[in-house]
mmCIF file of the C-alpha atoms, coordinates in Angstrom:
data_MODEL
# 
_entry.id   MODEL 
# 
loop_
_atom_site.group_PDB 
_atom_site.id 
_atom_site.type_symbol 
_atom_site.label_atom_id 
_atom_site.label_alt_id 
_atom_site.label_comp_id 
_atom_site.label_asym_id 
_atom_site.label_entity_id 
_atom_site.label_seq_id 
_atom_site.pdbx_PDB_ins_code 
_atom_site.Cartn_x 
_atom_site.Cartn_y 
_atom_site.Cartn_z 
_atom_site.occupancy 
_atom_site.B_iso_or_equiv 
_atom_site.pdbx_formal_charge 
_atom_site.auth_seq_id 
_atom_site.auth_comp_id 
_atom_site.auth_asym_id 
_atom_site.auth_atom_id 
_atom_site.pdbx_PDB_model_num 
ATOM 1   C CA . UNK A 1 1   ? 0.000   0.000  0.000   1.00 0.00 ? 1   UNK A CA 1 
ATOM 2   C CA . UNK A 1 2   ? 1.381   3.381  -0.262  1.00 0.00 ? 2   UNK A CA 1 
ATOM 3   C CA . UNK A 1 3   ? -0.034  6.344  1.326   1.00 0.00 ? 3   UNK A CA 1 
ATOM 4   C CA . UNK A 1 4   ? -1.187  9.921  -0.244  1.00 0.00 ? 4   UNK A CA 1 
ATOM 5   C CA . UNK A 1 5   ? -2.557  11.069 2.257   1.00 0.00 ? 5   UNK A CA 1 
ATOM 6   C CA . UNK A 1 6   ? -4.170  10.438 5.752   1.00 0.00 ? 6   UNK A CA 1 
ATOM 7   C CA . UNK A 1 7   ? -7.011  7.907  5.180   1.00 0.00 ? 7   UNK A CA 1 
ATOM 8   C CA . UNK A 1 8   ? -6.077  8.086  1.089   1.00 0.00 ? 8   UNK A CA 1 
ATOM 9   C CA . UNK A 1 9   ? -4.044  4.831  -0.102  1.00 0.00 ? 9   UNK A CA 1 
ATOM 10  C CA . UNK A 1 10  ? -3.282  2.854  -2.886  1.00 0.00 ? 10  UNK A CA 1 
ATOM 11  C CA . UNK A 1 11  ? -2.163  -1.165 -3.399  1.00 0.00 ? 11  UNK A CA 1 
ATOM 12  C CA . UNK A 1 12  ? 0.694   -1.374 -6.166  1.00 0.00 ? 12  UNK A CA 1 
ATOM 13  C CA . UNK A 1 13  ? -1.022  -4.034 -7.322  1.00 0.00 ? 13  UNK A CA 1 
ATOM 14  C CA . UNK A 1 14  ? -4.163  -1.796 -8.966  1.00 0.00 ? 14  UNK A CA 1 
ATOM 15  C CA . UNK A 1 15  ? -1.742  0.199  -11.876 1.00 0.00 ? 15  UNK A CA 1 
ATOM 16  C CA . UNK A 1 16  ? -0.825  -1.498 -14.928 1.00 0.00 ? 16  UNK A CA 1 
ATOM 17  C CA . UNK A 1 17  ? 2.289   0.156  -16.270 1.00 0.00 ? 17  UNK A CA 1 
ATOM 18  C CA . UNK A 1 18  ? 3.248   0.222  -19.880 1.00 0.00 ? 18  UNK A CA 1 
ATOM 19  C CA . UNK A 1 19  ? 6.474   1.490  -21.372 1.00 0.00 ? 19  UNK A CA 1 
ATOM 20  C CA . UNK A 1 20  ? 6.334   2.811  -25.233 1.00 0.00 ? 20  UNK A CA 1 
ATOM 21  C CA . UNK A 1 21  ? 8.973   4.342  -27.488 1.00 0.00 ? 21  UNK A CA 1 
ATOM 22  C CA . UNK A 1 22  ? 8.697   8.181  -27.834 1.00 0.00 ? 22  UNK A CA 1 
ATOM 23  C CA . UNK A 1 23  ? 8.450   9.183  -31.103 1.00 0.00 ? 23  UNK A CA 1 
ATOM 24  C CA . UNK A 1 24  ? 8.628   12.492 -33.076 1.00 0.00 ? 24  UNK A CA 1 
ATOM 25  C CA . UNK A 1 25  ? 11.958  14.261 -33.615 1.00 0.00 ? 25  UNK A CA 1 
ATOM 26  C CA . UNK A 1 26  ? 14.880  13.651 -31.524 1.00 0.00 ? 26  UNK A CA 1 
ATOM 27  C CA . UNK A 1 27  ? 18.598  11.432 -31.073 1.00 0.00 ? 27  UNK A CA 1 
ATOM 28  C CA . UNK A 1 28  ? 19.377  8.146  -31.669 1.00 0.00 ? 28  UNK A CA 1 
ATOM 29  C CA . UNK A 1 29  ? 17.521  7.670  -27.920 1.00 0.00 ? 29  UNK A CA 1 
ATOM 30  C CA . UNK A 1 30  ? 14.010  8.163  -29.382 1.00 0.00 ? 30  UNK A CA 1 
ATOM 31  C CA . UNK A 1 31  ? 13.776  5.472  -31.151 1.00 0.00 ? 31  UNK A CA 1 
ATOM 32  C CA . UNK A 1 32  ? 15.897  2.743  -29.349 1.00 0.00 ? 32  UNK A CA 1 
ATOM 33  C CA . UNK A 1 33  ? 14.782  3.711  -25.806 1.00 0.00 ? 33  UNK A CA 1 
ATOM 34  C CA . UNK A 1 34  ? 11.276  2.917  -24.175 1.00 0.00 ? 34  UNK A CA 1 
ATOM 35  C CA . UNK A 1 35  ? 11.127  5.834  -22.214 1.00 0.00 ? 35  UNK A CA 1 
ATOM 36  C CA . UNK A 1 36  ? 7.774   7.098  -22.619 1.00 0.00 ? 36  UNK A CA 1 
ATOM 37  C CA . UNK A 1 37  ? 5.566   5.909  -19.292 1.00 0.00 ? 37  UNK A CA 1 
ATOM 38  C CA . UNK A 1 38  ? 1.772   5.028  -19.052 1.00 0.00 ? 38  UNK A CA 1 
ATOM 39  C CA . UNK A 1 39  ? 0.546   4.231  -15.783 1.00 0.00 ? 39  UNK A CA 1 
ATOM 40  C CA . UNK A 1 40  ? -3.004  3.014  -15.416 1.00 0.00 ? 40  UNK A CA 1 
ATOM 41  C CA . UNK A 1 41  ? -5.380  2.656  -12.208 1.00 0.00 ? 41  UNK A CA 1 
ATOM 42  C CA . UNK A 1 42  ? -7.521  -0.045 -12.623 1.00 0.00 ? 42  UNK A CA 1 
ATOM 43  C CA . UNK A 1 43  ? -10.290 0.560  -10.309 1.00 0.00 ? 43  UNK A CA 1 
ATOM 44  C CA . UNK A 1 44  ? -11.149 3.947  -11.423 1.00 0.00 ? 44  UNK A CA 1 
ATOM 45  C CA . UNK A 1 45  ? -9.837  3.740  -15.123 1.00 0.00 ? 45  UNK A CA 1 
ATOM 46  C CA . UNK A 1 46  ? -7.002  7.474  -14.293 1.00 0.00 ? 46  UNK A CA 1 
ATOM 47  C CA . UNK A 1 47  ? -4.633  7.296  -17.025 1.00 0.00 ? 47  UNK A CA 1 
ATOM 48  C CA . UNK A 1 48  ? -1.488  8.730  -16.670 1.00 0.00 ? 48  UNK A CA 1 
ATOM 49  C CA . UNK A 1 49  ? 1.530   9.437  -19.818 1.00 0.00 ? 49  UNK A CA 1 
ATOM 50  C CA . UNK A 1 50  ? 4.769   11.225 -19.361 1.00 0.00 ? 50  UNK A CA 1 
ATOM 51  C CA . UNK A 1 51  ? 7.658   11.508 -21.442 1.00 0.00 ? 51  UNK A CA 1 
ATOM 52  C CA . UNK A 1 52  ? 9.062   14.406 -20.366 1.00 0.00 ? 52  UNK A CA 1 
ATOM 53  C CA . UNK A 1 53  ? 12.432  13.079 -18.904 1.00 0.00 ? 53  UNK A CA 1 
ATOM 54  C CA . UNK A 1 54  ? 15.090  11.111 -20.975 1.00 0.00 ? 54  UNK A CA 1 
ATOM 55  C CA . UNK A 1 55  ? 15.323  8.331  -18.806 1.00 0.00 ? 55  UNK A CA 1 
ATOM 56  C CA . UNK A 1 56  ? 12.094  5.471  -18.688 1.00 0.00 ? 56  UNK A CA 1 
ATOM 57  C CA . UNK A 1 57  ? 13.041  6.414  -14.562 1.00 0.00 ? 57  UNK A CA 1 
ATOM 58  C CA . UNK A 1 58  ? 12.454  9.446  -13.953 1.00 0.00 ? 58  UNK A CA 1 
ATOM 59  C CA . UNK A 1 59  ? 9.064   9.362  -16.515 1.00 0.00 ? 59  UNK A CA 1 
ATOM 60  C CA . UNK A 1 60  ? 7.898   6.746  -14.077 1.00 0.00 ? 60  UNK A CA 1 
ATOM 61  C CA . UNK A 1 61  ? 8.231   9.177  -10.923 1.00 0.00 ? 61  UNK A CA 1 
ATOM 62  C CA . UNK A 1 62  ? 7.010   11.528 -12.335 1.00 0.00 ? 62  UNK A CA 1 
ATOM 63  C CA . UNK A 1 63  ? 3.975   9.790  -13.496 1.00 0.00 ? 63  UNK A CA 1 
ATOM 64  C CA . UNK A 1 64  ? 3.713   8.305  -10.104 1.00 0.00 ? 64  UNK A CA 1 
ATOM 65  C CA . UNK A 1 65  ? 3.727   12.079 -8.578  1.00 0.00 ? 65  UNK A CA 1 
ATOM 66  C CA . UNK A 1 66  ? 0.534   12.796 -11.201 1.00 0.00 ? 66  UNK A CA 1 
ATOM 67  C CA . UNK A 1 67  ? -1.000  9.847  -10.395 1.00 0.00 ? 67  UNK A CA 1 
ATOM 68  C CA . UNK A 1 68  ? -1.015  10.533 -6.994  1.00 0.00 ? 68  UNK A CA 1 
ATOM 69  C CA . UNK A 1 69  ? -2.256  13.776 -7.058  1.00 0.00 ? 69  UNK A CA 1 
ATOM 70  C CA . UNK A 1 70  ? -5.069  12.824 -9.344  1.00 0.00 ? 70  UNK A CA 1 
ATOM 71  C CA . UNK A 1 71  ? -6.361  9.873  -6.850  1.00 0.00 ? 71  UNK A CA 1 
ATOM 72  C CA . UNK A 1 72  ? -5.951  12.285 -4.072  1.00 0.00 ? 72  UNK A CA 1 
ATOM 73  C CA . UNK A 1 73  ? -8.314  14.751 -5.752  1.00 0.00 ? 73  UNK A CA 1 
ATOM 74  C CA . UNK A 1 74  ? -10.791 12.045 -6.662  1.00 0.00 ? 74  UNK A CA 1 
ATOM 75  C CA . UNK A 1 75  ? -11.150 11.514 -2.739  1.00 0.00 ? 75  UNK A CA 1 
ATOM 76  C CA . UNK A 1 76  ? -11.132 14.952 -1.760  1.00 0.00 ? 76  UNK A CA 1 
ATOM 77  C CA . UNK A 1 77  ? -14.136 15.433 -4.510  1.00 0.00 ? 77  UNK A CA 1 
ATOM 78  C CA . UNK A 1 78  ? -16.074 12.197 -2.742  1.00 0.00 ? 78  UNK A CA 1 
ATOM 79  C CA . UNK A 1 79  ? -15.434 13.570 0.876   1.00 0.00 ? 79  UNK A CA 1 
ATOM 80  C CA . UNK A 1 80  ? -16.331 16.990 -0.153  1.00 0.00 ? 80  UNK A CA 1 
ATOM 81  C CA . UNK A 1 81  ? -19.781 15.543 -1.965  1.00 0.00 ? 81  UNK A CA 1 
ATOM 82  C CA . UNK A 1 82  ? -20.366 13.771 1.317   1.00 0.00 ? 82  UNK A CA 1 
ATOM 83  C CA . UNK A 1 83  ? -20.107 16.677 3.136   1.00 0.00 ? 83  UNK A CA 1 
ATOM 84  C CA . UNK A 1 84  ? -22.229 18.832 0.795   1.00 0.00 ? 84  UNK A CA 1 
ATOM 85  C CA . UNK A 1 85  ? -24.766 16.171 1.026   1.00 0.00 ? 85  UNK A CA 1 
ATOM 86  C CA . UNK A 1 86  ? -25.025 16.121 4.707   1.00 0.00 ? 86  UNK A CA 1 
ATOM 87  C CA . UNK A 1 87  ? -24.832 19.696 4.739   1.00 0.00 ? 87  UNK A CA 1 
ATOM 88  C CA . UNK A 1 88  ? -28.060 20.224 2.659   1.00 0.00 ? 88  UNK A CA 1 
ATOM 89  C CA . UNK A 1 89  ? -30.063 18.455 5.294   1.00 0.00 ? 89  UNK A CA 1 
ATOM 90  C CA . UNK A 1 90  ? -29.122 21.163 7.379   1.00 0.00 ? 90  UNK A CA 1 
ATOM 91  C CA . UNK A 1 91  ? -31.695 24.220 8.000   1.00 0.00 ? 91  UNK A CA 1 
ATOM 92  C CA . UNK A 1 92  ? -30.516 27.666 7.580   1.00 0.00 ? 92  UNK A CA 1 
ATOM 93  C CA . UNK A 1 93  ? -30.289 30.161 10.517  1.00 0.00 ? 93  UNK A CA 1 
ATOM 94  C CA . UNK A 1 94  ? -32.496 32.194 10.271  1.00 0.00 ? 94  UNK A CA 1 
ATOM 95  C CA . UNK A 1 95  ? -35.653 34.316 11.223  1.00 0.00 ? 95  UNK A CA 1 
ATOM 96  C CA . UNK A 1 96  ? -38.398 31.617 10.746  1.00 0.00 ? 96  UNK A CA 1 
ATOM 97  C CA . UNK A 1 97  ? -36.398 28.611 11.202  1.00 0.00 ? 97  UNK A CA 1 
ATOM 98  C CA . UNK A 1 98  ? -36.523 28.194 15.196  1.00 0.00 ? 98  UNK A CA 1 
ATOM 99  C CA . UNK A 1 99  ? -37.690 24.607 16.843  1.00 0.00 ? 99  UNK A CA 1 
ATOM 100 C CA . UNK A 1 100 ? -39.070 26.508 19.434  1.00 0.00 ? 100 UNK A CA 1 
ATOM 101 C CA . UNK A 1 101 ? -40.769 29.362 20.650  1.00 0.00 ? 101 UNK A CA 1 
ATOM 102 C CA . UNK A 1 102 ? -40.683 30.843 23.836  1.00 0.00 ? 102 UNK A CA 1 
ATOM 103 C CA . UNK A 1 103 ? -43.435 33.440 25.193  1.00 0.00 ? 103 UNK A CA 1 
ATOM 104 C CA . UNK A 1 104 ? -42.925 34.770 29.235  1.00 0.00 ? 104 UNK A CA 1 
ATOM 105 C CA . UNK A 1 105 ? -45.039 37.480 28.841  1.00 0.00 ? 105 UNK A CA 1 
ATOM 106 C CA . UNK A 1 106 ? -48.263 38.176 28.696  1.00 0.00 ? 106 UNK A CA 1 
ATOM 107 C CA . UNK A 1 107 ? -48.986 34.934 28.878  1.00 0.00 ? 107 UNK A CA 1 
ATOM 108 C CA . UNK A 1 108 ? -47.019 32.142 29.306  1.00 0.00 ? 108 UNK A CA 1 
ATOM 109 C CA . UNK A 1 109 ? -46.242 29.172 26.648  1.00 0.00 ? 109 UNK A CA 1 
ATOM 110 C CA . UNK A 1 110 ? -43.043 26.861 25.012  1.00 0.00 ? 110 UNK A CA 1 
ATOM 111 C CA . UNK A 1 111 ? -44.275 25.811 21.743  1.00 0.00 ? 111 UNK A CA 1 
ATOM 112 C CA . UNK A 1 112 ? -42.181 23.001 19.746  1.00 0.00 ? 112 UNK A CA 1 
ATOM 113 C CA . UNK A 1 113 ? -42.670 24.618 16.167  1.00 0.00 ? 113 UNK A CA 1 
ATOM 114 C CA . UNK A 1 114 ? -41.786 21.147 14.475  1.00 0.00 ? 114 UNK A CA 1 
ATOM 115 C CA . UNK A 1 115 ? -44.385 19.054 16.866  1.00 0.00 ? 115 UNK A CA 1 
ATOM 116 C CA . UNK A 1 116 ? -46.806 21.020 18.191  1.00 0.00 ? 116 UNK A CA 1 
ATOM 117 C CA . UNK A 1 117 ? -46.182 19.993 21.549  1.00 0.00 ? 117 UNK A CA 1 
ATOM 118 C CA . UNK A 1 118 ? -46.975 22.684 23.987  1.00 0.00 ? 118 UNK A CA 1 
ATOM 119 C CA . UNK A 1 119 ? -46.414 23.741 27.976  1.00 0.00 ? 119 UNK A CA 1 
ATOM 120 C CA . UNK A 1 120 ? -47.335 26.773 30.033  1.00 0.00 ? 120 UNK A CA 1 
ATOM 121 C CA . UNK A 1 121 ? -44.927 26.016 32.350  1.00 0.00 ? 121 UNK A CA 1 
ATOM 122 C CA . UNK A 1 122 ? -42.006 28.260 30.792  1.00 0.00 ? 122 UNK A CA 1 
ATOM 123 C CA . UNK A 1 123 ? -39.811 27.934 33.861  1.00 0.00 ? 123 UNK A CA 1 
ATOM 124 C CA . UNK A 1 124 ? -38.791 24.032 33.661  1.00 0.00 ? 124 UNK A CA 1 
ATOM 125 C CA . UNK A 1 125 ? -38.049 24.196 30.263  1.00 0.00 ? 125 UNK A CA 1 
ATOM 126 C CA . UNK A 1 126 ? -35.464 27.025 30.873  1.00 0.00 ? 126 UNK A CA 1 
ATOM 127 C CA . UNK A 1 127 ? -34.043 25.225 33.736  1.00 0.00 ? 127 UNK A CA 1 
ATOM 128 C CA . UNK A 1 128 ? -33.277 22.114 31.293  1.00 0.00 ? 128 UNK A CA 1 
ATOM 129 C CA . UNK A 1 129 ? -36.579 19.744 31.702  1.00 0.00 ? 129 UNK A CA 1 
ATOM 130 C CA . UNK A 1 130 ? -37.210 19.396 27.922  1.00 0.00 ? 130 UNK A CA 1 
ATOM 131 C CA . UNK A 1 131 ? -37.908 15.779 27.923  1.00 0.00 ? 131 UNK A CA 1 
ATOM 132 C CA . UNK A 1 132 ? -41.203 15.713 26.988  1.00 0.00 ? 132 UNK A CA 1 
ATOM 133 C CA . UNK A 1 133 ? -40.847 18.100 23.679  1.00 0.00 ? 133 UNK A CA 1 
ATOM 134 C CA . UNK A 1 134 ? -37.669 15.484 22.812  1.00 0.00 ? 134 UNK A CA 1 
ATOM 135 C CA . UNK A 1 135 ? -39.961 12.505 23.523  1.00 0.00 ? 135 UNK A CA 1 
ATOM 136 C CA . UNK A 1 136 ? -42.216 14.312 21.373  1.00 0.00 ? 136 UNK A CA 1 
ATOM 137 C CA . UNK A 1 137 ? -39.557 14.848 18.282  1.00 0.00 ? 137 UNK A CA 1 
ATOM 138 C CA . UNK A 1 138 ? -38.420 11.505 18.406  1.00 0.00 ? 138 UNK A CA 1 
ATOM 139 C CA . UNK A 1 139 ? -42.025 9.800  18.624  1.00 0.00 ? 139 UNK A CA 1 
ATOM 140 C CA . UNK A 1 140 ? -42.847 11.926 15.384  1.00 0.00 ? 140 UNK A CA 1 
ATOM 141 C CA . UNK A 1 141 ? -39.874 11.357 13.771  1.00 0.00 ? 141 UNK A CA 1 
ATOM 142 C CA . UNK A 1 142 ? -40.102 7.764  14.111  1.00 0.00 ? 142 UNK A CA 1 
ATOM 143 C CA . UNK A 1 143 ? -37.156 7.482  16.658  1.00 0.00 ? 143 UNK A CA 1 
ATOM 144 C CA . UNK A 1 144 ? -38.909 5.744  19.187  1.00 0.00 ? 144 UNK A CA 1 
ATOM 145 C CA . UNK A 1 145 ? -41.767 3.246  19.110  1.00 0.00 ? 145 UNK A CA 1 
# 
């Protein structure tokens, strides 16, 4: 295995290398020389060519080093698409989006916004006793049978 990054690896095993013969204009080394690199990742079909150094070496590193940095972005795409997704659940904050309401005066009343559930008595629930409006949530949420 060889780490990219935390939590981002790769098994040797998963790239097919192939070595070709540069062509186009050049020395006696173009055309005797395999030097030109393809590197492919089998389970997510990145294919990577360089021929940019003389020596079939130093094309392999460096199409190692682009390799690399293309599977890292592929996981830092999926994490981020996670994220995104579990952030669009999320409600704004904002006016209008409160679970509850609170009224002290004139009258008195806790109102869950999301269940209904109600109480007049405005002092437990600001001294923590919120059980019954979480009993509540979870009972319409299907949380709890």
């Amino acid at each position: 295995m060889i780490a990219i990054a935390p939590g981002v690896a790769f098994d040797l095993a998963e790239i097919q290398e192939s070595f070709i013969r540069s062509s186009g204009p050049g020395g006696q080394n173009v055309n005797k020389v395999e030097t030109k690199v393809q590197l492919t990742h089998r389970p997510t079909g990145i294919v990577v060519v360089c021929q940019k150094d003389r020596s079939q070496l130093g094309n392999r590193e460096l199409a190692m080093q682009m390799l690399k940095s293309q599977l890292y972005e592929l996981e830092l795409r999926k994490r981020n698409e996670a994220r995104d997704a579990v952030e669009a659940t999320k409600m704004k904050i904002e006016w209008g989006s409160q679970i509850r309401n609170y009224v002290f005066h004139p009258y008195k009343l806790v109102k869950d916004v999301r269940t209904g559930q109600e109480t007049s008595n405005v002092q437990a629930v600001m001294d923590g006793n919120i059980d019954d409006f979480i009993k509540s949530f979870l009972m319409e949420s299907g949380g709890v049978q």
